[in-house]
N, CA, C and O atoms as CSV, one atom per row, in Angstrom:
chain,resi,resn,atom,element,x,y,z
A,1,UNK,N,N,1.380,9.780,3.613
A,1,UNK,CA,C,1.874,8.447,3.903
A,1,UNK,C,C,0.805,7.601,4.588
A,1,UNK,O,O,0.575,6.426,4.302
A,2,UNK,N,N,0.111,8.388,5.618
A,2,UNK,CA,C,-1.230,7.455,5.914
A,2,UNK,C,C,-1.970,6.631,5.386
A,2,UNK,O,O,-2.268,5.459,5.617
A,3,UNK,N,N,-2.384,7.789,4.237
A,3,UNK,CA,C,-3.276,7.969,3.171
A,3,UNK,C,C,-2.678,6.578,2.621
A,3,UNK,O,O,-3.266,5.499,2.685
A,4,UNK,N,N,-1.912,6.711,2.289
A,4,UNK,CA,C,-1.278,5.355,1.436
A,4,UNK,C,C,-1.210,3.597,1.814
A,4,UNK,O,O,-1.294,2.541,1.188
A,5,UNK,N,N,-0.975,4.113,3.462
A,5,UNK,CA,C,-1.051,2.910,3.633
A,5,UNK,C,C,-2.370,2.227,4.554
A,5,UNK,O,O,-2.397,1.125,5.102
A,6,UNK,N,N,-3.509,3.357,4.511
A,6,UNK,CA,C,-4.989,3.208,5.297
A,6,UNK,C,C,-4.809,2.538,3.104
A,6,UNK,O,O,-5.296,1.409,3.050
A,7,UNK,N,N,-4.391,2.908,1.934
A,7,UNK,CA,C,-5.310,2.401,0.627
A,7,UNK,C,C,-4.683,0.777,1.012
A,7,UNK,O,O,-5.493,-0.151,1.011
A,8,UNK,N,N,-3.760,0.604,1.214
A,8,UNK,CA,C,-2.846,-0.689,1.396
A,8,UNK,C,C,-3.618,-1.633,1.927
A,8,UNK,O,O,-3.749,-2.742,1.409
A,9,UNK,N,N,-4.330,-1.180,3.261
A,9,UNK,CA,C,-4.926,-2.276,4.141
A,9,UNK,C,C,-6.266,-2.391,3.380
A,9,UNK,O,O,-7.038,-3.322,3.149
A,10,UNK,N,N,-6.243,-1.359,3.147
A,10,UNK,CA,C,-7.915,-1.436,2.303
A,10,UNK,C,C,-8.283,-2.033,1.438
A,10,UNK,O,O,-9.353,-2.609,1.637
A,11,UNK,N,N,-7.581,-2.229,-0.040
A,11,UNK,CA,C,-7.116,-3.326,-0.999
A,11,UNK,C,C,-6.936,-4.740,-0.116
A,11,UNK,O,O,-7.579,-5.679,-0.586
A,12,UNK,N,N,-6.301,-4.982,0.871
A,12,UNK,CA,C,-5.889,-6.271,1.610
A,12,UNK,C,C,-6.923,-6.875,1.595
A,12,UNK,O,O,-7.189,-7.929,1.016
A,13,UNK,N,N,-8.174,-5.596,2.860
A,13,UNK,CA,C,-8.906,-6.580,3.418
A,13,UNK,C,C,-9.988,-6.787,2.185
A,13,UNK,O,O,-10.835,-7.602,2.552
A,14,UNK,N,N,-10.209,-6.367,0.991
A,14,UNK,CA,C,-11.006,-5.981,-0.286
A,14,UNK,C,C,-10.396,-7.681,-0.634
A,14,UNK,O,O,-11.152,-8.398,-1.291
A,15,UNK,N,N,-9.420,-8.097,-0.304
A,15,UNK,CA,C,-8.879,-9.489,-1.342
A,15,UNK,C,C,-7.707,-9.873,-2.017
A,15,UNK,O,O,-7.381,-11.015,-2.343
A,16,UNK,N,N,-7.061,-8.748,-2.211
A,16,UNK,CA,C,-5.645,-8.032,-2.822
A,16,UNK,C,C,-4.374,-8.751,-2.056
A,16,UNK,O,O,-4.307,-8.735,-0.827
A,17,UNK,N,N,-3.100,-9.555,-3.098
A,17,UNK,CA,C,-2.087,-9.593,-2.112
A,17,UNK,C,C,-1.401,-8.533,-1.930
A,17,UNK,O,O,-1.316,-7.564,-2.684
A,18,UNK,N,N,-0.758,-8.749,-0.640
A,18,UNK,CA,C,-0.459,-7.200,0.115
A,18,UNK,C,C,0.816,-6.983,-0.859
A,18,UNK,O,O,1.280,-5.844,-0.790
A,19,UNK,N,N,1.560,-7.990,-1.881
A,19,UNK,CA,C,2.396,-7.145,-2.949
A,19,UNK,C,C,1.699,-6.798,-3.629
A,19,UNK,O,O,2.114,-5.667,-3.884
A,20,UNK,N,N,0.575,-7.000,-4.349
A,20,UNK,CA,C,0.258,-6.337,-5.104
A,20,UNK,C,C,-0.393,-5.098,-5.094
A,20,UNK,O,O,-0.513,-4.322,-6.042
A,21,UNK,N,N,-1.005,-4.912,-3.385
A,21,UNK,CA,C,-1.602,-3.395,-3.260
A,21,UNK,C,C,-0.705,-2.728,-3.011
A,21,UNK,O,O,-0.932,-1.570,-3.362
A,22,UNK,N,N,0.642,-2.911,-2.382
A,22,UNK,CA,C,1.277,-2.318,-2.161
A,22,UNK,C,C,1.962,-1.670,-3.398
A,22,UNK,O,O,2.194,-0.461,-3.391
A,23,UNK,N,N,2.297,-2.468,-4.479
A,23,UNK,CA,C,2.815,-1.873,-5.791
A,23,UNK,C,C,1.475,-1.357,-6.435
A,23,UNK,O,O,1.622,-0.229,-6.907
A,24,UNK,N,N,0.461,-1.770,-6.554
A,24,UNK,CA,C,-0.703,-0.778,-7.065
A,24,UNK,C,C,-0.858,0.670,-6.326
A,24,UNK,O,O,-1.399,1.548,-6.999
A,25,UNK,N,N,-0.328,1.084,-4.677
A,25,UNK,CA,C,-0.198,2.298,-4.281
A,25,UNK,C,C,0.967,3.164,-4.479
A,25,UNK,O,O,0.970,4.394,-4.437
A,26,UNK,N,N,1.823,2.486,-4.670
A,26,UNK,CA,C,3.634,3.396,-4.799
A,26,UNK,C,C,2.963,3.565,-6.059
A,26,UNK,O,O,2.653,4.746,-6.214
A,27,UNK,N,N,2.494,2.541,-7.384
A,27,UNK,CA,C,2.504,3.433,-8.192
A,27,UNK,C,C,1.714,4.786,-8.725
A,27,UNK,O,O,2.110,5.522,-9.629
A,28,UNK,N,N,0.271,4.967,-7.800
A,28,UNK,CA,C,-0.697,5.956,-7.700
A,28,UNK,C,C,-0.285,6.820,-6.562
A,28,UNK,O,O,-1.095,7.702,-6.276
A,29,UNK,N,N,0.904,6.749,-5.786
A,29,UNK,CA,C,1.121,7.913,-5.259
A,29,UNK,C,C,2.613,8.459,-5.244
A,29,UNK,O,O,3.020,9.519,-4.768
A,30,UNK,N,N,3.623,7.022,-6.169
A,30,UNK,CA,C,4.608,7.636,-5.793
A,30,UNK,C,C,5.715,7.681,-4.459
A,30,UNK,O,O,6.894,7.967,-4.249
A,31,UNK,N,N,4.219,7.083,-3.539
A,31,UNK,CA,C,5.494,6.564,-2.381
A,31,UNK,C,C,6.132,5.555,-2.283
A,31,UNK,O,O,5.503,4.588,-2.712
A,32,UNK,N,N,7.306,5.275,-1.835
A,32,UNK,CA,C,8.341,4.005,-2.239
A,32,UNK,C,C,7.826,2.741,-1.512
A,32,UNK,O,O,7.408,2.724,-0.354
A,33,UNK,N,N,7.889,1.979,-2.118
A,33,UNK,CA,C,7.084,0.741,-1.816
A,33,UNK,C,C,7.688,0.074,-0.462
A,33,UNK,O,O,7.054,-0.406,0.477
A,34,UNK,N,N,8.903,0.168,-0.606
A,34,UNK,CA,C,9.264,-0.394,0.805
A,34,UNK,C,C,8.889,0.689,2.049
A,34,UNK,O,O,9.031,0.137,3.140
A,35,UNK,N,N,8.484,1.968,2.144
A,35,UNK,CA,C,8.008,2.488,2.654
A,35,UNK,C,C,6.557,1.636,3.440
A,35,UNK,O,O,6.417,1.297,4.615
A,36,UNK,N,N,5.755,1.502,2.435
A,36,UNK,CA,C,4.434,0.950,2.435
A,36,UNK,C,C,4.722,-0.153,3.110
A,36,UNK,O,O,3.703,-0.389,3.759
A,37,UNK,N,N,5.507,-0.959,3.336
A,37,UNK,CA,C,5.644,-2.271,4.141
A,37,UNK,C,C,6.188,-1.651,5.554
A,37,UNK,O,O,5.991,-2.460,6.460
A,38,UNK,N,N,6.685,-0.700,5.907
A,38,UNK,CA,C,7.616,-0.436,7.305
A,38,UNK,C,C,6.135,-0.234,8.177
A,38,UNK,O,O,5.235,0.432,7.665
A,39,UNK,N,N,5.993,-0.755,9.298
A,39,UNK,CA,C,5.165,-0.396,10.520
A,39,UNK,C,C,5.203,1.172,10.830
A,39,UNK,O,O,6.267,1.768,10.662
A,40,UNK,N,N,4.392,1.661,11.150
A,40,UNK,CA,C,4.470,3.088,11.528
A,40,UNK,C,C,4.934,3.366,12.764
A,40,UNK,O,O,5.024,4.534,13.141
């Protein structure tokens, strides 16, 4: 889940809107996208 969302910020700060990295990571890992948005 880290993993997923250290790719999230990473795509962000790369240029990426944060929907779209966020659905570009649920779909390469599978974790649920609203996951990827909750604060840790």
């Amino acid at each position: 889940m880290d993993a997923a969302r250290s790719e999230v910020a990473r795509l962000v700060a790369a240029g990426s809107k944060r929907s779209e990295a966020v659905r570009q990571v649920a779909a390469a890992t599978g974790v649920d996208r609203r996951e990827l948005y909750r604060p840790e």
